[in-house]
N, C-alpha and C positions, 0 to 999 in steps of 0.2 A: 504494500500500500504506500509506503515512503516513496518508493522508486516511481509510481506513476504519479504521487505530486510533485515529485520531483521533473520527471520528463514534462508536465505541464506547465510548471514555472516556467523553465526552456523556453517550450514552445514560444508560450508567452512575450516572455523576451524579448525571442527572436524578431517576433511578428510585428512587436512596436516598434523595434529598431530599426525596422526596411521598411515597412508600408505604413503602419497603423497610430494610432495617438495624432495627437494634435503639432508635431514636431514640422517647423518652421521649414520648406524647399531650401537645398545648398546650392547655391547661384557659384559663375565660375565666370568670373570678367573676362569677353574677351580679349586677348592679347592683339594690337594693329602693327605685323611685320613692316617697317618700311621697306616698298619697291626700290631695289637699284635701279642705274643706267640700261637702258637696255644694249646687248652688243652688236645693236646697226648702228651706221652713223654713215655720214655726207661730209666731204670735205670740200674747200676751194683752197685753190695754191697761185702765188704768183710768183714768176721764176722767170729763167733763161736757160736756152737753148745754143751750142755753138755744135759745128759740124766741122771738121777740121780734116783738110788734106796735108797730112806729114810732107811730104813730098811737093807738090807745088805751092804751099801754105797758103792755098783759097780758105775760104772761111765761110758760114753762113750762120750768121746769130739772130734770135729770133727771141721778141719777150713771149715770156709764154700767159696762159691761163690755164690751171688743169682743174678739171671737174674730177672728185674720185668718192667710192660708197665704200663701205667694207664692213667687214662681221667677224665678232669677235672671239672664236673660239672657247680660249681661256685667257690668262692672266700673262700667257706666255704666247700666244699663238693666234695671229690675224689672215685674216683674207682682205686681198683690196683690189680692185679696180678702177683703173681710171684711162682720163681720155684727157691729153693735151694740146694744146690750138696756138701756133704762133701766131700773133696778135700786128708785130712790127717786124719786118725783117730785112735784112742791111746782109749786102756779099759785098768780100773784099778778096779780089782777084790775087793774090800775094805776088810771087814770080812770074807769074803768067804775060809775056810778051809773043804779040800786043794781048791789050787785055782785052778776055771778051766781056760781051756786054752785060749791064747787071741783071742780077737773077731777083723775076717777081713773082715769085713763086712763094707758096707757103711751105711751112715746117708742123709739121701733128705726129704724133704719136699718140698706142693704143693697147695697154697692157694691163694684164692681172699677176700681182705676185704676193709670194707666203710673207709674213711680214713677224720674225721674231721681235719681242719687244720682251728689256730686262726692263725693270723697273727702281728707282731709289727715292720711296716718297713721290713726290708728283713729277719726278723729273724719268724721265724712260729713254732707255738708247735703245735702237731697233734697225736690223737689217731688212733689206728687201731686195728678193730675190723671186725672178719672175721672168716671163714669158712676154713678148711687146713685138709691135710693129710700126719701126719709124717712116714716116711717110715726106719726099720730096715733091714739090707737086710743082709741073713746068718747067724742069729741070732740064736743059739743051731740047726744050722743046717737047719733052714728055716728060711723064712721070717717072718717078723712081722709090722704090723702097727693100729697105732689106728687114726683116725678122728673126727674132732669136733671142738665145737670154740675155735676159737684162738684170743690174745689179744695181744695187747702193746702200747709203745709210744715213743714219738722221738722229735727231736728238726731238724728245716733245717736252712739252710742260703742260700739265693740267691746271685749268687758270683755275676750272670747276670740277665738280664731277661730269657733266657735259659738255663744257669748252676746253680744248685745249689746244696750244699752236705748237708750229713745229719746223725746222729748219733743216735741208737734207742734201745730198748729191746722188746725185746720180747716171750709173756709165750706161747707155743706150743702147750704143753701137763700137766695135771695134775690131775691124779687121781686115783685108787686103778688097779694095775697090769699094763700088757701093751698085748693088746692082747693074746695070748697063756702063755704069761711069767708072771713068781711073781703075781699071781692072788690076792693075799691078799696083796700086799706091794703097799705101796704110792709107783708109780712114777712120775716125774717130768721130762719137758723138756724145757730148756731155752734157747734163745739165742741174742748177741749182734751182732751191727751192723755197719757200717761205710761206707758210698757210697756217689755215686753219680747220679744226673738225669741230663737227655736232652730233657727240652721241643723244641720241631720243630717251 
């Protein structure tokens, strides 16, 4: 007889402690995570462009304007592409006698590359390495372009968690002729950089 007022007490207990009596609901405030940056973002860059014959030291420099998007992998690891537009462009015939005549042609370029970035606090150094196609256009009368890897590096600052600018070079092009042109002559194409992103 002990033992089953005993097992009813229990019960008892029990039944008050999880469902029953008059005991007050336990409320659980939600906790509001802040959203990060998201890792898309839009850049604008303004720079220059020079294209360089080793051998007859012609020249063609061009201000640039580059549009680029990119997505952030991780903390270490970006994707970017972009599209560059000479804006003003100036040839200097170097050795060439007589000189031919000036070139009014434009300078573009049109690449995606991996883009390591280390970080120290808001300041980040970052290679870019990547794939592109530099474009001459009315170049002795036609077009001209060559394609292939493209390289460089760069330093950013993050002003915010979604502004940051950024200062870079970059080698385009390097190697003997340039499509149809200077078949035998090293050329070269380099350029610098100075912009800004907006991650969303």
């Amino acid at each position: 007889m002990k033992i089953i007022k005993l097992l009813v007490g229990i019960s008892t207990a029990v039944s008050l402690s999880f469902g029953g009596g008059d005991r007050a609901p336990v409320t659980v405030d939600a906790v509001e995570i802040p959203a990060g940056p998201s890792p898309f973002y839009i850049g604008i860059t303004g720079g220059a462009i020079q294209v360089n014959n080793d051998f007859s030291k012609e020249e063609i420099s061009a201000t640039t304007v580059t549009l680029a998007a990119g997505y952030t992998y991780n903390e270490y690891i970006t994707v970017e592409a972009r599209y560059t537009l000479g804006v003003d462009t100036s040839y200097d015939a170097g050795n060439i006698t007589p000189a031919v005549p000036d070139y009014d042609g434009d300078v573009s370029n049109i690449g995606i590359y991996l883009k390591p970035t280390y970080s120290f606090g808001e300041v980040g150094v970052y290679a870019l390495l990547g794939y592109g196609k530099l474009y001459l256009s009315d170049l002795n009368g036609g077009d001209a372009a060559e394609e292939g890897f493209q390289w460089g590096a760069g330093l950013s600052y993050a002003i915010t968690e979604h502004i940051s600018v950024y200062a870079e070079y970059l080698s385009l092009y390097d190697d003997t002729g340039f499509d149809y042109v200077a078949q035998l002559d090293d050329v070269t194409a380099e350029a610098v950089n100075v912009g800004l992103t907006y991650r969303f």
